[in-house]
C-alpha positions as CSV (number, residue, x, y, z in Angstrom):
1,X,22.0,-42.4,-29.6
2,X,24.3,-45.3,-29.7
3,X,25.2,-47.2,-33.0
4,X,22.6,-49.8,-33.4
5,X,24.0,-53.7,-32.4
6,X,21.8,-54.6,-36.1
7,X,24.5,-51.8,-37.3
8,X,27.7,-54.0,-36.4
9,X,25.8,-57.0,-38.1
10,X,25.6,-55.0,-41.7
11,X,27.6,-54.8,-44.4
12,X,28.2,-51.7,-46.3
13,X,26.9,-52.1,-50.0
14,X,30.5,-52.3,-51.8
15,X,30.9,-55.3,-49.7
16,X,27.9,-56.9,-49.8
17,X,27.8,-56.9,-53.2
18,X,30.7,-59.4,-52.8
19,X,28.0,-62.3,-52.2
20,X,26.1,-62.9,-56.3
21,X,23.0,-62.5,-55.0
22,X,23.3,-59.4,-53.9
23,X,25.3,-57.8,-56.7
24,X,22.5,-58.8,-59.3
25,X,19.9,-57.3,-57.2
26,X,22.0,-54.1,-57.3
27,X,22.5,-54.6,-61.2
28,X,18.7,-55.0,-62.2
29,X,18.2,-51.8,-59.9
30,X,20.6,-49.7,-61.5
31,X,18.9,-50.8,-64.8
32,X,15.6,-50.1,-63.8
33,X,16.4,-46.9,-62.7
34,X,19.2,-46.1,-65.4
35,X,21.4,-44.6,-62.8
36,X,23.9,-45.8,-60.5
37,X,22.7,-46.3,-56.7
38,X,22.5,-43.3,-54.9
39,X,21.6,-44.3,-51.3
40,X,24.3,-47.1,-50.9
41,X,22.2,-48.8,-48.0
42,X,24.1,-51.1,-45.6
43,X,22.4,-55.3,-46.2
44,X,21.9,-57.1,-43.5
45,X,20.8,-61.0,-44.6
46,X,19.7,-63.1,-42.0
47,X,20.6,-66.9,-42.3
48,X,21.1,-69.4,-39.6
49,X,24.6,-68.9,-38.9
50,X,23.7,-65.0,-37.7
51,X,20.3,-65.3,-36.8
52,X,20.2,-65.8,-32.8
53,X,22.9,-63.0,-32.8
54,X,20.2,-61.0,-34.7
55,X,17.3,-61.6,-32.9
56,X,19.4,-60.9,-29.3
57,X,20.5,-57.4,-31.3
58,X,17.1,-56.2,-32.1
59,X,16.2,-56.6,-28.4
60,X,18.9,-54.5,-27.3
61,X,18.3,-51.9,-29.5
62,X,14.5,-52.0,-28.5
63,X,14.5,-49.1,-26.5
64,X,16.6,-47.1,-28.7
65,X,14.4,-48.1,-31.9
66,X,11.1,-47.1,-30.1
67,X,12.6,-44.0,-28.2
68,X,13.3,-43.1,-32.5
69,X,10.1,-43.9,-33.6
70,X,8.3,-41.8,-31.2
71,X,9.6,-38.8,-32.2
72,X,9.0,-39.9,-35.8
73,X,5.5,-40.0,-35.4
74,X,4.9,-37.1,-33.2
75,X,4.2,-39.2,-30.1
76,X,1.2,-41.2,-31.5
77,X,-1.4,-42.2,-34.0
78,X,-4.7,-42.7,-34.5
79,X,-5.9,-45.5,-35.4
80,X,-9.2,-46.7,-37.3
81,X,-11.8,-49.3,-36.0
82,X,-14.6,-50.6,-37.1
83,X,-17.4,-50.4,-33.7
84,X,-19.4,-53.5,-34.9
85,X,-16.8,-55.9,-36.1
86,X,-14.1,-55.1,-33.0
87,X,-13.7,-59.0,-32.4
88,X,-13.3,-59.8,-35.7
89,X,-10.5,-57.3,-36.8
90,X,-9.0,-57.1,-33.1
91,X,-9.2,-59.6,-29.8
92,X,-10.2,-57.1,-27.0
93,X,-7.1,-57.2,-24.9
94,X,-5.0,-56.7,-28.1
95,X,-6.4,-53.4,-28.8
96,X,-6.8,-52.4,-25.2
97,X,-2.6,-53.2,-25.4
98,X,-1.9,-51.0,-28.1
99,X,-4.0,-48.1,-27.2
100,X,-1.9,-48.3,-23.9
101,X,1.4,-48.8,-25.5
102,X,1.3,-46.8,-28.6
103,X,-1.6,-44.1,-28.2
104,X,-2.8,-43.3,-24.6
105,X,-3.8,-39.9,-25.2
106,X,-5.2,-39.2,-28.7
107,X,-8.9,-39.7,-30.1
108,X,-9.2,-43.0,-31.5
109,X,-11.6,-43.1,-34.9
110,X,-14.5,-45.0,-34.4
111,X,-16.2,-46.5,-37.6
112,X,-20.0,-47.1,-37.5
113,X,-21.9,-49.5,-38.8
114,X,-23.1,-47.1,-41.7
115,X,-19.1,-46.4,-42.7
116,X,-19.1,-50.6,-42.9
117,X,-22.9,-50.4,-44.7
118,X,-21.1,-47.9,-47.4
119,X,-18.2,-50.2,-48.4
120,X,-21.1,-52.0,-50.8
121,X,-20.6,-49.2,-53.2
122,X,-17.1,-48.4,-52.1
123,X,-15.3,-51.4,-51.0
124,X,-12.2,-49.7,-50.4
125,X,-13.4,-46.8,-48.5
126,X,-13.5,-48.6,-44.9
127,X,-10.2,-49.6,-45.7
128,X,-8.9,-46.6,-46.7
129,X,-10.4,-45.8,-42.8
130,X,-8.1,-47.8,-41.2
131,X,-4.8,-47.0,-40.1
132,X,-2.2,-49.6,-39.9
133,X,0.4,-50.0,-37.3
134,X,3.5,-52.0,-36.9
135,X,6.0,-51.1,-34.7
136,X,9.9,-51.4,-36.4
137,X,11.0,-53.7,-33.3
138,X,7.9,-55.8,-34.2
139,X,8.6,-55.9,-37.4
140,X,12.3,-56.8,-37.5
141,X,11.2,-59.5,-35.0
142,X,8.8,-61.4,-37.6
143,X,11.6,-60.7,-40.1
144,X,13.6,-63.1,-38.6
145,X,10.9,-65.5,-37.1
146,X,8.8,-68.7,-37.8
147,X,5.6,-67.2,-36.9
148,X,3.2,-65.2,-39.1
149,X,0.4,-63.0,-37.8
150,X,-2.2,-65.3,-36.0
151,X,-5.8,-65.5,-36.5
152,X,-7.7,-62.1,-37.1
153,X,-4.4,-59.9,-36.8
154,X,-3.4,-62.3,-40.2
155,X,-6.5,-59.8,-42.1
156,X,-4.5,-56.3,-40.8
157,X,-1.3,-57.5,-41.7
158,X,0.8,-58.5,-44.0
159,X,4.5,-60.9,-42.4
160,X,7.6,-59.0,-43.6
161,X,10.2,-60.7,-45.2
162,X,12.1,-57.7,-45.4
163,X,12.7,-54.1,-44.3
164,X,14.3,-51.6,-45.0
165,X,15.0,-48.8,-42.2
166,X,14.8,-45.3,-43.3
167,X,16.6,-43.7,-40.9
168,X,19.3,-46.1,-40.7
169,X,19.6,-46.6,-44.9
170,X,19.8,-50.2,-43.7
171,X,18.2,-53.7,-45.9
172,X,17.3,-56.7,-43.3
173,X,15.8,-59.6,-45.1
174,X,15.3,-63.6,-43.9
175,X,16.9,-65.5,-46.8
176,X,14.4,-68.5,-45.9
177,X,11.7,-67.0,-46.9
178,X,12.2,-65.7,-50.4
179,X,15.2,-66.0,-52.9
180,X,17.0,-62.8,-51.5
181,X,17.6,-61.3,-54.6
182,X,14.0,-61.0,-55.4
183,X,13.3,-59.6,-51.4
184,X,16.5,-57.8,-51.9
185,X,15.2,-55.5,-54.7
186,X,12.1,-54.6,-53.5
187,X,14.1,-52.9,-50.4
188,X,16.6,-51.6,-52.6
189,X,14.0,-49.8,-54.7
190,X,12.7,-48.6,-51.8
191,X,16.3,-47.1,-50.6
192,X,16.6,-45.1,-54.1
193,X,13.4,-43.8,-54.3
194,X,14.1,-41.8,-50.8
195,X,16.8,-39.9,-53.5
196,X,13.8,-39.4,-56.1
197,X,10.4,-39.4,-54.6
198,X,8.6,-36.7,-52.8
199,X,8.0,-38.0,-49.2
200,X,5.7,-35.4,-48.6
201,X,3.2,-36.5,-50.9
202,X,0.1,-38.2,-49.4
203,X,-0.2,-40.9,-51.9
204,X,3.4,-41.6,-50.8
205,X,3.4,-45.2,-49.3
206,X,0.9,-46.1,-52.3
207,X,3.5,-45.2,-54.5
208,X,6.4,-46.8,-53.3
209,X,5.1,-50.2,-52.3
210,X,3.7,-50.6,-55.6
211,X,7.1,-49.4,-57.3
212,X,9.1,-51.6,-55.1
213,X,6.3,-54.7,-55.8
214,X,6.0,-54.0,-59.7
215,X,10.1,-53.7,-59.9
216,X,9.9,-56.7,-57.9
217,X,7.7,-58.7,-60.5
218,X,9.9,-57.6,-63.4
219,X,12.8,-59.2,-61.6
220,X,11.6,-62.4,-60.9
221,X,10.1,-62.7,-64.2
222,X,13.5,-61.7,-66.1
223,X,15.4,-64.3,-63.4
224,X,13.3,-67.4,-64.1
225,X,14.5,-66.7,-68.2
226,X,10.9,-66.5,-69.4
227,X,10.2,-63.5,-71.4
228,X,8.3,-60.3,-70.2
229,X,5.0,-60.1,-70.9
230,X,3.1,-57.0,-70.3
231,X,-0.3,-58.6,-70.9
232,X,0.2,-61.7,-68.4
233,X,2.1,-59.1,-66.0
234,X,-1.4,-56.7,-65.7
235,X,-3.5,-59.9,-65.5
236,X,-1.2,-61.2,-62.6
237,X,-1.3,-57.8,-60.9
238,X,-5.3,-57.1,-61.2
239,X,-5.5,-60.6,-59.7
240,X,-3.9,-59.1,-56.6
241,X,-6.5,-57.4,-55.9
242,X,-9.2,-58.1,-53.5
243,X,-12.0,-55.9,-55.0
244,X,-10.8,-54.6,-58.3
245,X,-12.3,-56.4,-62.2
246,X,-10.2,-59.8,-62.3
247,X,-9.5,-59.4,-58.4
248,X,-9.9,-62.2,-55.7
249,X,-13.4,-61.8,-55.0
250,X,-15.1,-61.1,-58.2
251,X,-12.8,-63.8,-59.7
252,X,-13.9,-66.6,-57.4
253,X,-17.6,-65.2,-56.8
254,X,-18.2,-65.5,-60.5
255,X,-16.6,-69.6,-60.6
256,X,-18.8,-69.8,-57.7
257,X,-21.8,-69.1,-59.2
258,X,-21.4,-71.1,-62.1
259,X,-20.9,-74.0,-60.5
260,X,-23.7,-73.7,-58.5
261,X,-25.8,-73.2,-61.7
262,X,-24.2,-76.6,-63.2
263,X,-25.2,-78.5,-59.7
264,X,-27.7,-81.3,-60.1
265,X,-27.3,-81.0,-63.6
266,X,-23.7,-82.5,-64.1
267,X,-22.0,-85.2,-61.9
268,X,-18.9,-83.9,-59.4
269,X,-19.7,-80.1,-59.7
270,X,-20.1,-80.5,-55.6
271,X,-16.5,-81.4,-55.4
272,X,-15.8,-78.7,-58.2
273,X,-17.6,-76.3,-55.7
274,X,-15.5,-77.0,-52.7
275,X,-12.4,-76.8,-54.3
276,X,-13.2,-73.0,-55.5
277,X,-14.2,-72.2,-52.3
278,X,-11.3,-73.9,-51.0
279,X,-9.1,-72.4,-53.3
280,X,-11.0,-68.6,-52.3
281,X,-10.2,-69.2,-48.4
282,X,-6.3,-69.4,-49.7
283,X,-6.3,-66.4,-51.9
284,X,-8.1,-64.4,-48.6
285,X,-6.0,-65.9,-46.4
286,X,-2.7,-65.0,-48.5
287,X,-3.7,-61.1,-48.2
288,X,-4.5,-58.4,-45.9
289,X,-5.9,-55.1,-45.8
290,X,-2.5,-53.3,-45.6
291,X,-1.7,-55.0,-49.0
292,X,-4.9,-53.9,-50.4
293,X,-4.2,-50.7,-49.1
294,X,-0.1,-50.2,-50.1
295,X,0.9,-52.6,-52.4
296,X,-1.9,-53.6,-55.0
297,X,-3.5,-49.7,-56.1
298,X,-0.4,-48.4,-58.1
299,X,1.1,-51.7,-58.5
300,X,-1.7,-52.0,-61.3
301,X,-1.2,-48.5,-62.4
302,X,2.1,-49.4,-63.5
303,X,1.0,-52.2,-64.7
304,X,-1.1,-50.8,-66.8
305,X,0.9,-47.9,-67.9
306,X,3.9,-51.0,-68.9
307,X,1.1,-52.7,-71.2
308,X,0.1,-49.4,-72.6
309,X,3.9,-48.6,-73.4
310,X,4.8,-52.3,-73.9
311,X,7.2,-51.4,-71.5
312,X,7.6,-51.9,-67.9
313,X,10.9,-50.2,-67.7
314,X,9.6,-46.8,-69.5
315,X,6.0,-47.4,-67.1
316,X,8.4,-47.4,-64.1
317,X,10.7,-44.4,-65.0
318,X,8.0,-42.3,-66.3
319,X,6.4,-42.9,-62.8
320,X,10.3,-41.9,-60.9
321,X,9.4,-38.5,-62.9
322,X,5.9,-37.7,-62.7
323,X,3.7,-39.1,-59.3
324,X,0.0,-38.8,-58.1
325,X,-0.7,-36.7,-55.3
326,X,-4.4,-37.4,-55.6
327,X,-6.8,-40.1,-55.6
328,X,-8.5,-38.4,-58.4
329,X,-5.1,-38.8,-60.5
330,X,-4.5,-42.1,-59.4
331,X,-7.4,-43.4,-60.9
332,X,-7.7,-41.5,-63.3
333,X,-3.9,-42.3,-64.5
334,X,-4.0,-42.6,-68.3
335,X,-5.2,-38.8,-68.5
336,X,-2.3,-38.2,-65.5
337,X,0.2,-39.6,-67.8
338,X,-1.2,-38.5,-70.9
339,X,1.1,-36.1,-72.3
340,X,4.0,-39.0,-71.2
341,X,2.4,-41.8,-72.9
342,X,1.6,-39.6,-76.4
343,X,5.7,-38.7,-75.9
344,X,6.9,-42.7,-75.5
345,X,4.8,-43.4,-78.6
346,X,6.0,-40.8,-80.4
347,X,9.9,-41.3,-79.9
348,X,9.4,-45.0,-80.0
């Protein structure tokens, strides 16, 4: 295959370290994972001076990208829907598109209404039912773009602000929409830990979007000067979550209801009302299944292994050495890591 055009817009690592932002991205990385950078991706940052040039690249290298990830996935995927609640998740032609474009001959998993009946006592198993597609051409598009998801795609899908490609070892990121050394070391956590994870392991997307978010967290608190805590860091995690104790819904449900109990009885608590539900739309509207899915479950292990230790650097190197492989084991983690924990305490 050619060289990519997004190739010729990259700079090598050495290089783009030249530009601050980059170098102390690289710098907190190295830290967190006490070793020097082993995959040495290419950066490419998107700003306006380059970003017409960027967007006419990614549609030149369309064909090749596609042609790539095709034989990636082994020609297709399946991909989960739920039977009763198609216009909701999906707009009719949209999945009639993508079953055309992306899988025209494999089985498609239909979920009943019982599967949806069943998430009361386990929220996340229709979720965990649905498989979640974006193609790399789509993605590096929205990148780069004003536009966010629309409407009901918004619930699937979460907007990238950055990507990093795999097979190219390459960092893309829109320095608009986030300060790019916070965006910046998520993807470069995601570069290393293709030297140190196990790719094979089912759990691992889980593991490395909540590595790269928790690493993320500990950056941004460390760059604003404020002090880590491990405490306020699990709360802030849990809150992530849509389903879990402290998460989005049981957190506003529970103000909900108590304001409800104070109506009639105190003056305003209608106003008080709409602004929780209000502020519950924004918290919904600011997530997505995927991040359910990928980014919040081991994010809070972490999380909670850091406040255990009273660490977040030993949390995330203890999890570089040691990683789930089954659901059982990640939520069951303090037993997984048991013999790790008892060993930090001891030599600490």
């Amino acid at each position: 295959m050619q060289e990519l055009k997004l190739r010729q817009l990259a700079k090598p690592l050495d290089e783009a370290r030249k530009d601050p932002r980059v170098d102390k991205a690289v710098l907190f990385v190295e830290d967190l994972f006490r070793a020097k950078m082993r995959s040495s991706p290419s950066i490419l940052i998107i700003d306006d001076t380059n970003r017409k040039e960027y967007l006419n690249a990614v549609k030149e290298d369309s064909a090749g990208l596609d042609r790539l990830e095709a034989m990636r996935m082994g020609g297709g995927q399946k991909i989960g829907l739920v039977s009763s609640l198609l216009s909701i998740v999906y707009p009719k032609e949209r999945l009639q598109k993508m079953k055309k474009e992306y899988d025209p001959d494999d089985e498609w998993i239909i979920i009943s209404p019982r599967d949806v009946l069943a998430t009361i006592k386990n929220p996340m198993g229709l979720i965990n039912k649905i498989h979640i597609y974006t193609g790399t051409v789509e993605s590096l598009t929205k990148v780069a773009s004003d536009e966010d998801y629309k409407g009901t795609e918004r619930i699937m899908i979460r907007k990238p602000i950055g990507l990093h490609m795999r097979n190219e070892n390459m960092i893309v990121l829109d320095e608009r929409e986030a300060p790019p050394s916070i965006t910046l070391t998520h993807e470069l956590i995601h570069a290393e830990d293709e030297k140190y994870l196990d790719s094979a392991n089912p759990l691992y997307r889980v593991i490395i979007e909540g590595r790269a978010t928790f690493g993320e967290v500990i950056f941004a608190v460390e760059d604003s000067g404020a002090k880590v805590n491990t405490l306020q860091m699990l709360v802030a995690t849990k809150m992530k979550s849509m389903f879990g104790n402290g998460g989005i819904i049981q957190r506003n449900f529970g103000q909900m209801r108590d304001s409800l109990r104070c109506i009639g009885k105190k003056p305003r608590m209608l106003a008080t009302l709409d602004a929780e539900i209000h502020n519950f739309l924004k918290e919904i509207k600011a997530t997505s299944i995927e991040e359910q899915r990928y980014y919040v479950p081991f994010m809070i292990v972490i999380a909670e292994l850091a406040h255990t230790l009273k660490d977040p650097y030993a949390a995330f190197r203890i999890t570089t050495e040691k990683q789930p492989r089954t659901e059982e084991e990640l939520k069951n983690f303090k037993e997984f890591y048991k013999k790790e924990i008892e060993e930090y305490k001891r030599t600490h």
